[in-house]
C-alpha positions as a printed Julia matrix, in Angstrom:
158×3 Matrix{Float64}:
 52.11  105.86  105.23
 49.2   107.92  104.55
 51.57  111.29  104.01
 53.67  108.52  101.5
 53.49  107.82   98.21
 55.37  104.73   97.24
 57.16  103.36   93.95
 57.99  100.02   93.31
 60.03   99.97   90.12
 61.07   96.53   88.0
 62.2    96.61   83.93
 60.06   93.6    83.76
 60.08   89.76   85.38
 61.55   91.31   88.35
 59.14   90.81   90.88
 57.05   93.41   90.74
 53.48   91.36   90.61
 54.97   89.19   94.11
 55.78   92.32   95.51
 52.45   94.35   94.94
 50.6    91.32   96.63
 52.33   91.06   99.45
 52.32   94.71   99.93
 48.57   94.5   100.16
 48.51   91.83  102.75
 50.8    93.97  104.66
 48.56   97.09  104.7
 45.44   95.14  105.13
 46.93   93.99  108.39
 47.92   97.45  109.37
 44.44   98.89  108.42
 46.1   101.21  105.75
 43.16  103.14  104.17
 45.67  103.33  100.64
 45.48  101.33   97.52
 48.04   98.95   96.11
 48.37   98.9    92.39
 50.46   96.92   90.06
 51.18   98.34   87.08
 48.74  101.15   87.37
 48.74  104.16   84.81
 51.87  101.98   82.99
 50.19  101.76   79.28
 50.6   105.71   79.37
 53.29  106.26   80.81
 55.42  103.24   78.58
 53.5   104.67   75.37
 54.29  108.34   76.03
 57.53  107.62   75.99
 57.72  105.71   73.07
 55.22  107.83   70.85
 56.74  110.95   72.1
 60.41  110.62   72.24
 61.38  112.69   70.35
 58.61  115.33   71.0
 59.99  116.61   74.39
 57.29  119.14   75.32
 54.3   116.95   74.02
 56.48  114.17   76.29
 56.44  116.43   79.5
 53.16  117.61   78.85
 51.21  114.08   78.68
 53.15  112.9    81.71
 52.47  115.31   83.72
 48.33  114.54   82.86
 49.98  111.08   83.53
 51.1   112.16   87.14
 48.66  114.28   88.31
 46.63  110.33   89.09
 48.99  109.51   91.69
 47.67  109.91   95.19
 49.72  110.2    98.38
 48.76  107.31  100.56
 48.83  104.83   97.46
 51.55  102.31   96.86
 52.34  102.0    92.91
 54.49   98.96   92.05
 55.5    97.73   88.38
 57.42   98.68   85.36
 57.96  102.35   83.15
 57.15  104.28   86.41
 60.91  104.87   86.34
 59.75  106.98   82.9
 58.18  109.61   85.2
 60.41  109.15   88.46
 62.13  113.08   87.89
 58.08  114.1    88.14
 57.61  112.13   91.02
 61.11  113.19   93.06
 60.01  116.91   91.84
 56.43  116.46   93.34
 56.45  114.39   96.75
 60.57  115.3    97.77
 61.06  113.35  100.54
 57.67  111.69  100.88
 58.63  109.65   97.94
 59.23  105.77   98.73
 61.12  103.97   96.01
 61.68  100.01   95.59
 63.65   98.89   92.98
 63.94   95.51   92.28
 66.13   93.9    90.31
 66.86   90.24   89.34
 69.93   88.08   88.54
 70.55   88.47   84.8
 70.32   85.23   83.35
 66.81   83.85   84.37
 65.71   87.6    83.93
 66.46   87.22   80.12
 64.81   83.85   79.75
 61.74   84.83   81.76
 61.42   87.91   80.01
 61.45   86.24   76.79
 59.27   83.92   77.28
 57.14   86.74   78.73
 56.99   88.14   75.39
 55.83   84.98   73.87
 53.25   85.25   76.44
 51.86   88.43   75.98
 52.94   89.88   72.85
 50.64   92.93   72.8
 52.1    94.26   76.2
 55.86   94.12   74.09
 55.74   96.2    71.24
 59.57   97.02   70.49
 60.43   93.5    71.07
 58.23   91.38   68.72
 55.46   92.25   65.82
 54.82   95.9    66.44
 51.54   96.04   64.61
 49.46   93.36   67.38
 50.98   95.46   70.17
 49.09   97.56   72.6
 52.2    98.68   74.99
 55.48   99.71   73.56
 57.95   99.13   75.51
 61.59  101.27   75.97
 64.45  100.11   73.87
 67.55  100.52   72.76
 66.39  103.34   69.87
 64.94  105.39   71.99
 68.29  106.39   73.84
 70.23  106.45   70.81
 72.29  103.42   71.45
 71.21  101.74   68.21
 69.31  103.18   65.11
 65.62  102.2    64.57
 66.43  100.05   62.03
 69.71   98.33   63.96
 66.99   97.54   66.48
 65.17   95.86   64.54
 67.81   93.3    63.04
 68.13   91.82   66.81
 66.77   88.89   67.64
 65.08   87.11   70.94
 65.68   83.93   69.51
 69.53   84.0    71.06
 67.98   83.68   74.24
């Protein structure tokens, strides 16, 4: 593992915090010298995107600062790395390890809604914008629905 690098990718109440831990018991018992991170470097990388959409050289630019962190050996699992995966595919070839996880639809939505609730700062794009810290990858930002057709939706469907 130590010529690996290793993605675990989520959108978000997917598993990503059950995986990271038992990922960590696993190399401790194989004496693994790397590091297991959840959610490392993902503040960046989700607020890159999101402030720099629409900027695409200032967007390449930062996430490459953003990419140049990752370490061979290390095994990074949580949400937005997907964000930077062309980077990371570009960089490491066929040393790169992906997981993706992915969980049945319906208790996804009502855990990740509540999730919000939870932690509103780490949801910006979903609930009060101006409390949040992380901004999150939405509909807007792939042109699906305007900025302002975004923000007529509603969580409280769910």
């Amino acid at each position: 593992m130590k010529n690996q690098i290793i993605i675990g990718i989520g959108k978000g109440r997917d598993g990503t915090t059950s995986l990271s831990e038992n990922l960590k018991k696993i190399i401790e018992l194989n004496n693994h010298k790397g590091q297991v991170y959840h959610e490392k470097f993902v503040k960046e990388i989700y607020n890159n995107f999101h402030f720099n959409f629409d900027n695409k050289k200032k967007l390449e630019k930062k996430n490459i600062d953003i990419f140049k962190k990752f370490k061979l050996g290390n095994i990074y699992v949580g949400n937005g790395y997907i964000l930077i995966l062309d980077l990371l595919k570009k960089k490491y070839g066929n040393k790169l390890k992906i997981i993706q996880l992915f969980r049945e639809k319906k208790s996804w939505s009502k855990s990740f809604v509540k999730n919000i609730k939870f932690y509103p700062k780490k949801h910006g794009n979903y609930i009060d914008d101006s409390k949040s810290e992380i901004f999150r990858m939405c509909a807007y930002h792939y042109g699906e629905l305007t900025f302002n057709e975004w923000n007529k939706l509603s969580l409280k469907k769910n």
